[in-house]
Structures are given as C-alpha cells and as structure tokens.
C-alpha positions in Angstrom: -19.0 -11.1 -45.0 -15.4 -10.7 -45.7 -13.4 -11.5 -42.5 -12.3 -8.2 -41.7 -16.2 -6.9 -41.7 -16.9 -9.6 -39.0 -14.4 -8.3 -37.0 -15.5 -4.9 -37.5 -18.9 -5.2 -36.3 -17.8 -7.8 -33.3 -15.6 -4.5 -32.4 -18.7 -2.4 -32.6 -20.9 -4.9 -30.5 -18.6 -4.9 -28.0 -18.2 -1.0 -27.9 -22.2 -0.3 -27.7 -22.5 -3.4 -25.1 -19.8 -1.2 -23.1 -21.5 2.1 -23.7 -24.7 0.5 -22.4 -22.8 -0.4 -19.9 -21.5 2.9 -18.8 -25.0 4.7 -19.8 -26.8 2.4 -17.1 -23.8 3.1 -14.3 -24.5 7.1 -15.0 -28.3 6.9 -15.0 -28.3 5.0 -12.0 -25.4 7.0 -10.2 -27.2 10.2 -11.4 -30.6 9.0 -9.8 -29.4 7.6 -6.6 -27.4 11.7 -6.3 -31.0 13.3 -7.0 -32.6 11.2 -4.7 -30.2 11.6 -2.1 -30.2 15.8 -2.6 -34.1 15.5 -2.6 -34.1 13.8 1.3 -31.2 16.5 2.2 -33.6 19.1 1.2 -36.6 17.8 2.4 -34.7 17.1 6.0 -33.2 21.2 5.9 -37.0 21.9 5.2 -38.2 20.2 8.2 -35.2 21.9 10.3 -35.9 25.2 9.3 -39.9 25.0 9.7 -39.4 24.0 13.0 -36.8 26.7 14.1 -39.0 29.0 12.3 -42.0 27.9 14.1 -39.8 27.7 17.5 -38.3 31.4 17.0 -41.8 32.9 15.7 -44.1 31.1 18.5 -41.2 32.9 21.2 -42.0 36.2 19.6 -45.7 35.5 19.7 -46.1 34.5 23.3 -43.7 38.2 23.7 -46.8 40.4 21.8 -49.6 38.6 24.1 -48.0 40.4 27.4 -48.8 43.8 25.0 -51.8 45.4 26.2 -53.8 46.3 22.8 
C-alpha cells in the first residue's frame, strides 16, 4: 500500500463506522416513534370503545321504555 491508499481507506473506515453509527440512532429513534404512535392508538381505541359503548348503552336503555 502506498501511503496515501492507507490513509484513504482509514478515511473510509471511519466514514462507514459513522454511518453505522447514525443508521443504528435512526432505526432505533424510528422504532421507539412507531411504538410510541402504536400505544397512542391503541389508548384512543380504548377511549373511543368505551364512549361508544357509554353513548350507545344510553340510547339502548331509551328504546326499552318503547312499547313494541
């Protein structure tokens, strides 16, 4: 290796060791963000099923004073 090779590919390692670097930060910040939008949406799901099931079990108990 000629001495300006070496120092090319030390360059290089260091630039893929940083991209490694960087790729792990965004796979890890992009997993932690899905996971945290997948427990908001399960949570709105639970709130809405149960003011659903609040508003329609109102309505219901309305329609049993109906006579048929």
């Amino acid at each position: 290796f000629k001495p300006q090779q070496f120092h090319f590919f030390v360059v290089l390692k260091i630039l893929l060791l940083v991209l490694q670097l960087v790729l792990e930060e965004l796979l890890l910040s992009l997993f932690l963000l899905l996971r945290f939008l997948y427990f908001l949406l399960k949570s709105l799901n639970l709130i809405t099923h149960k003011v659903l099931l609040t508003r329609f079990s109102s309505l219901a108990s309305l329609f049993e004073d109906l006579p048929n």
